[in-house]
C-alpha positions in Angstrom: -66.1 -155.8 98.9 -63.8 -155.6 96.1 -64.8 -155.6 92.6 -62.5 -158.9 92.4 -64.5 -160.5 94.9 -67.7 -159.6 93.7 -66.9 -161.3 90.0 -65.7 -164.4 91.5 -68.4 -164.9 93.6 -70.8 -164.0 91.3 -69.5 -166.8 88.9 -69.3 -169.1 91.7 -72.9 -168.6 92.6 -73.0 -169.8 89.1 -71.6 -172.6 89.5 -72.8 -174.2 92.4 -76.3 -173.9 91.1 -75.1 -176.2 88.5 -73.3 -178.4 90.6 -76.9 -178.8 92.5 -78.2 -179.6 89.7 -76.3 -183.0 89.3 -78.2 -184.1 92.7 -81.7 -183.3 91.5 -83.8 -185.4 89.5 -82.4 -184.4 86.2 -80.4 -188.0 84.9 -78.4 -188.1 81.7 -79.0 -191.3 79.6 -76.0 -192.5 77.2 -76.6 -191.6 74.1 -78.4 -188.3 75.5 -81.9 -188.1 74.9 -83.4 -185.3 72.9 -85.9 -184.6 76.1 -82.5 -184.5 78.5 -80.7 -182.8 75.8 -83.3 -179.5 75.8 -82.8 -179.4 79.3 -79.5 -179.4 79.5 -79.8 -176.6 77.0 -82.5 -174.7 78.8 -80.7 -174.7 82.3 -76.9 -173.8 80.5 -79.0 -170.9 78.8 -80.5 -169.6 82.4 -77.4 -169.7 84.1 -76.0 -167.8 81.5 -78.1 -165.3 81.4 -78.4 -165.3 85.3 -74.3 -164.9 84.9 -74.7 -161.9 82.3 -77.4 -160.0 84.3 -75.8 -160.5 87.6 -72.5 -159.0 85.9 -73.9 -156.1 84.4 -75.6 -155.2 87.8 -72.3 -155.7 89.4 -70.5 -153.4 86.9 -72.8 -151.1 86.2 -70.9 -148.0 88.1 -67.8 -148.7 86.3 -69.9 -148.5 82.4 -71.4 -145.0 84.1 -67.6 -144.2 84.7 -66.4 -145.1 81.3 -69.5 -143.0 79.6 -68.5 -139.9 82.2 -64.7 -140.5 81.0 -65.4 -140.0 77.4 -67.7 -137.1 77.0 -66.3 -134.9 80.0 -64.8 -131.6 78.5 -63.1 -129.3 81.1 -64.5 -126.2 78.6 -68.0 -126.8 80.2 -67.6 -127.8 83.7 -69.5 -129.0 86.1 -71.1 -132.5 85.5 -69.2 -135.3 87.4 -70.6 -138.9 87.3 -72.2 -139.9 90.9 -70.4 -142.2 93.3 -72.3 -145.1 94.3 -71.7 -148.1 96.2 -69.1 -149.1 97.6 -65.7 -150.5 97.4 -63.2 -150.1 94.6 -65.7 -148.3 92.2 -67.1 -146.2 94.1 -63.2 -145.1 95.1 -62.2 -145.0 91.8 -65.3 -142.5 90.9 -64.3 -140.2 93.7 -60.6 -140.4 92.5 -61.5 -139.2 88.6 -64.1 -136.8 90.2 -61.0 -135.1 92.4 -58.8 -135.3 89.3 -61.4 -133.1 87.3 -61.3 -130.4 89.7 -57.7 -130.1 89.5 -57.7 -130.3 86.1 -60.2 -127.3 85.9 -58.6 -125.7 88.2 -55.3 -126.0 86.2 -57.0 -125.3 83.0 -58.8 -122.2 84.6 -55.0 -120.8 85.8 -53.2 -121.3 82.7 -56.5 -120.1 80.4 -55.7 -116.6 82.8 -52.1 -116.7 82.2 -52.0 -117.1 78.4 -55.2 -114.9 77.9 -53.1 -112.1 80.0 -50.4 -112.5 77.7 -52.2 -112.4 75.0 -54.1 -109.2 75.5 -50.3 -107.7 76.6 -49.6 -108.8 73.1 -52.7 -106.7 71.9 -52.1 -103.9 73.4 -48.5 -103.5 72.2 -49.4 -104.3 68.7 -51.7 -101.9 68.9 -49.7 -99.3 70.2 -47.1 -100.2 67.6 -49.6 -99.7 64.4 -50.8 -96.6 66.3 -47.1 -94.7 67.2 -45.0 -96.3 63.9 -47.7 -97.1 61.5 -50.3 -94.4 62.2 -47.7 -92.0 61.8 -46.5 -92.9 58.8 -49.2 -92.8 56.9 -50.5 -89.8 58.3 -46.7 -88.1 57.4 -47.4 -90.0 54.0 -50.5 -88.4 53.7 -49.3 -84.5 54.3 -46.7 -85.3 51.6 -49.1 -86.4 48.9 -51.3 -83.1 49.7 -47.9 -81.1 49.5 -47.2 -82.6 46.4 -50.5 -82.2 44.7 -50.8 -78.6 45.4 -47.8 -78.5 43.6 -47.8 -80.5 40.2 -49.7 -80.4 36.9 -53.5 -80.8 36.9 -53.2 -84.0 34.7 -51.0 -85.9 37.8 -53.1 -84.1 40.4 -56.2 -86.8 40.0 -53.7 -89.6 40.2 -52.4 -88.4 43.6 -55.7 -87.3 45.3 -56.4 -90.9 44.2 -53.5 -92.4 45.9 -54.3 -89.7 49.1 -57.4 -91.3 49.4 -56.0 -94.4 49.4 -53.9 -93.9 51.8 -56.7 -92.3 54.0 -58.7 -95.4 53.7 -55.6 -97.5 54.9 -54.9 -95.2 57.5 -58.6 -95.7 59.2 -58.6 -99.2 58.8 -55.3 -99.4 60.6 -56.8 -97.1 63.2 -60.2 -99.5 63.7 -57.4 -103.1 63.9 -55.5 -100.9 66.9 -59.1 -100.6 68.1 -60.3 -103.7 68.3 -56.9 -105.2 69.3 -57.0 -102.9 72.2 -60.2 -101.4 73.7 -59.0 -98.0 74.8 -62.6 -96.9 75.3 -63.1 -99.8 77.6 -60.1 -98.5 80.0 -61.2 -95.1 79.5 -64.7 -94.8 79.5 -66.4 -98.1 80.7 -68.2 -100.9 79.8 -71.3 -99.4 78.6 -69.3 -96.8 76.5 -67.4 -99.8 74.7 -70.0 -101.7 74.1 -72.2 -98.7 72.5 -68.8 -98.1 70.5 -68.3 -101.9 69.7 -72.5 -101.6 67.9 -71.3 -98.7 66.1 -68.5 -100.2 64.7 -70.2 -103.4 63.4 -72.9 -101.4 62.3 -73.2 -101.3 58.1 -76.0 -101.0 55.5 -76.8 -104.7 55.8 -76.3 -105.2 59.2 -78.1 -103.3 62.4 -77.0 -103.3 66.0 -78.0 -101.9 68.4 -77.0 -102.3 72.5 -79.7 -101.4 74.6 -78.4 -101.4 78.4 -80.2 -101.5 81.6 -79.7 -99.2 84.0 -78.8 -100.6 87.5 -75.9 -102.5 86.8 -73.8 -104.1 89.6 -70.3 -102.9 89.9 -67.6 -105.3 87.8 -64.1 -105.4 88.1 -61.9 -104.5 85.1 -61.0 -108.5 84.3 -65.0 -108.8 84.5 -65.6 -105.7 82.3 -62.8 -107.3 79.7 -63.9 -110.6 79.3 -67.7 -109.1 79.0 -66.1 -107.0 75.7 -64.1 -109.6 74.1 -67.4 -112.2 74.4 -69.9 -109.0 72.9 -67.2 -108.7 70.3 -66.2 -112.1 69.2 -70.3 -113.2 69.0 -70.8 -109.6 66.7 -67.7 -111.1 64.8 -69.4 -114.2 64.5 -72.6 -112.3 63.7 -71.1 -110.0 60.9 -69.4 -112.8 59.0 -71.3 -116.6 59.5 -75.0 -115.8 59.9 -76.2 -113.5 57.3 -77.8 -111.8 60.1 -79.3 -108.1 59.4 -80.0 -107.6 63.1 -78.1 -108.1 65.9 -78.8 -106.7 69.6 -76.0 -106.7 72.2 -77.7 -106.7 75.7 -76.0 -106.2 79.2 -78.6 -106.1 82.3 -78.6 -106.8 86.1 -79.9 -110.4 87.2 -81.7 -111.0 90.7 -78.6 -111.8 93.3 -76.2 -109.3 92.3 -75.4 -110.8 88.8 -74.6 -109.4 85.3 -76.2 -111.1 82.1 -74.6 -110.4 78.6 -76.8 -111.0 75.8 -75.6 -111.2 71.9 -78.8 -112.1 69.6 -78.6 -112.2 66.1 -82.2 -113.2 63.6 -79.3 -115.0 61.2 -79.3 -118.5 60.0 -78.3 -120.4 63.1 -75.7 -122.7 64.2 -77.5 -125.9 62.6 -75.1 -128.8 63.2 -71.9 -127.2 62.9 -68.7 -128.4 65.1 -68.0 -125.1 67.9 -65.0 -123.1 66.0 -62.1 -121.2 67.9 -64.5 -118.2 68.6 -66.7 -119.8 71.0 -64.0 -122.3 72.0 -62.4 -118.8 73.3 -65.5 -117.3 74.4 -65.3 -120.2 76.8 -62.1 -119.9 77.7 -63.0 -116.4 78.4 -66.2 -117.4 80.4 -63.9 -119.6 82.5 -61.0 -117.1 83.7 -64.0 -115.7 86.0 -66.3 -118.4 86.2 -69.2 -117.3 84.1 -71.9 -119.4 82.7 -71.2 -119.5 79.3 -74.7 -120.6 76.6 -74.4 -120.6 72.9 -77.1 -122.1 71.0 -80.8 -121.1 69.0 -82.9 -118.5 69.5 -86.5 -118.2 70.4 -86.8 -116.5 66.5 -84.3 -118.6 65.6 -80.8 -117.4 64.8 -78.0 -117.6 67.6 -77.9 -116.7 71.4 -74.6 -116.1 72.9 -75.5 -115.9 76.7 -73.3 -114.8 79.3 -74.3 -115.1 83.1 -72.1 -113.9 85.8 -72.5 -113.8 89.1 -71.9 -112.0 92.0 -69.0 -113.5 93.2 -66.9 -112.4 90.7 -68.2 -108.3 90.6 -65.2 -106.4 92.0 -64.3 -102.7 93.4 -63.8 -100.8 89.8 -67.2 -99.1 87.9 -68.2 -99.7 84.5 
């Protein structure tokens, strides 16, 4: 039955009731009494509320609908509102259900294609600050030593100054093209890039470590990538939000052939605030190869970044 029909005939259930109730033994005196009056009141109050609950039963699945409509974000998918009963709701339910899985799958397929190009764009910045800048500083460098050899001590101090100036520049150039582009990933594996990735984020303040456990399924390199990136962007996160002074990285095997990345931080937390573009991407991320992605509190408090994927999505290349 149509939802059309089911409204009219629910008000005209409604109505005949009342229209019985002109051949009972209710009568209506003029003037109206006060006794006829209160029931007169009493039965326009029932079959209003009769009216109200029978229409909120009846459109119940569309209110469930509506709810479903406004939280749904195709960043955490998944959760679709039931179908149940029949007729034009229960149709139109299926319909938005159908429409989120093309959605997702749309979102997932573009995600891949502008994630690709970005890490094309990485990788060519990087290999632009490497071949043009690199070198430049490193010819810069050889030319200030030249020099220094060569001029009066009271200059001298000024250039070794300015060589180690340059030096400093020329590392933290060298760590950008590193991060931009994981050449240790390609070239070494996962487990090597991640050790490398605790190294790098490792300061005075701040201690990581990346303890790994042997027995690792085998991933394929989009796997491996999008493992990196989501290690790197919650150590990001880590290093400069949480005022963390420890955070472990853990990547281990989960029963079924599965992978489970583990970025746990003792910092302040997330509290209440909004998700930024970093997790925003780590979903993205966790979406190209449909991983489980979990941000949130820890046991000890500070911030989980939890990423489970499964076995479907391991491929032929090791780690």
């Amino acid at each position: 039955m149509s939802l059309y029909w089911r409204i009219f005939l629910l008000n005209a259930a409604v109505l005949v009731v009342a229209v019985l109730l002109l051949f009972g033994p209710v009568t209506v005196s003029t003037p109206v009494l006060f006794g006829e009056a209160i029931v007169l009141v009493a039965g326009l109050v029932a079959m209003l509320i009769a009216n109200a609950v029978l229409l909120r039963i009846g459109l119940a699945p569309l209110g469930r609908l509506s709810r479903a409509m406004a939280t749904v974000d195709l960043l955490k998918p998944g959760a679709r509102p039931q179908v149940t009963g029949q007729g034009e709701i229960a149709e139109l339910t299926g319909t938005f259900n159908t429409m989120l899985d093309r959605l997702e799958a749309e979102r997932a397929t573009s995600t891949g294609r502008v994630l690709s190009a970005l890490e094309d764009e990485r990788r060519r910045i990087a290999q632009e600050l490497h071949d043009e800048v690199g070198q430049t500083l490193t010819a810069v460098l050889l030319q200030i030593k030249h020099a220094a050899d060569r001029i009066p001590e009271p200059v001298r101090a000024d250039l070794h100054q300015a060589q180690e100036t340059t030096r400093a520049s020329l590392d933290e150039i060298r760590r950008i093209a590193r991060r931009l582009r994981p050449g240790v990933l390609e070239e070494l594996g996962l487990h090597s890039a991640l050790r490398s990735l605790a190294a790098e984020f490792t300061t005075p303040r701040l201690s990581v470590s990346a303890p790994i456990t042997p027995g690792l399924p085998t991933l394929d390199a989009a796997t491996e990538l999008v493992l990196y990136r989501v290690a790197q962007e919650g150590l990001t996160n880590a290093a400069r939000h949480s005022g963390a002074t420890r955070v472990e990285v853990h990547l281990r095997p989960v029963p079924g052939g599965g992978t489970a990345l583990l970025v746990r931080d003792n910092g302040r937390g997330l509290g209440g605030a909004p998700e930024g573009a970093g997790i925003r991407g780590m979903r993205e991320r966790a979406l190209l190869i449909g991983a489980e992605l979990f941000v949130g509190a820890g046991p000890s408090g500070g911030t989980d970044v939890r990423l489970n994927v499964t076995a479907l999505q391991h491929g032929g290349s090791s780690s």
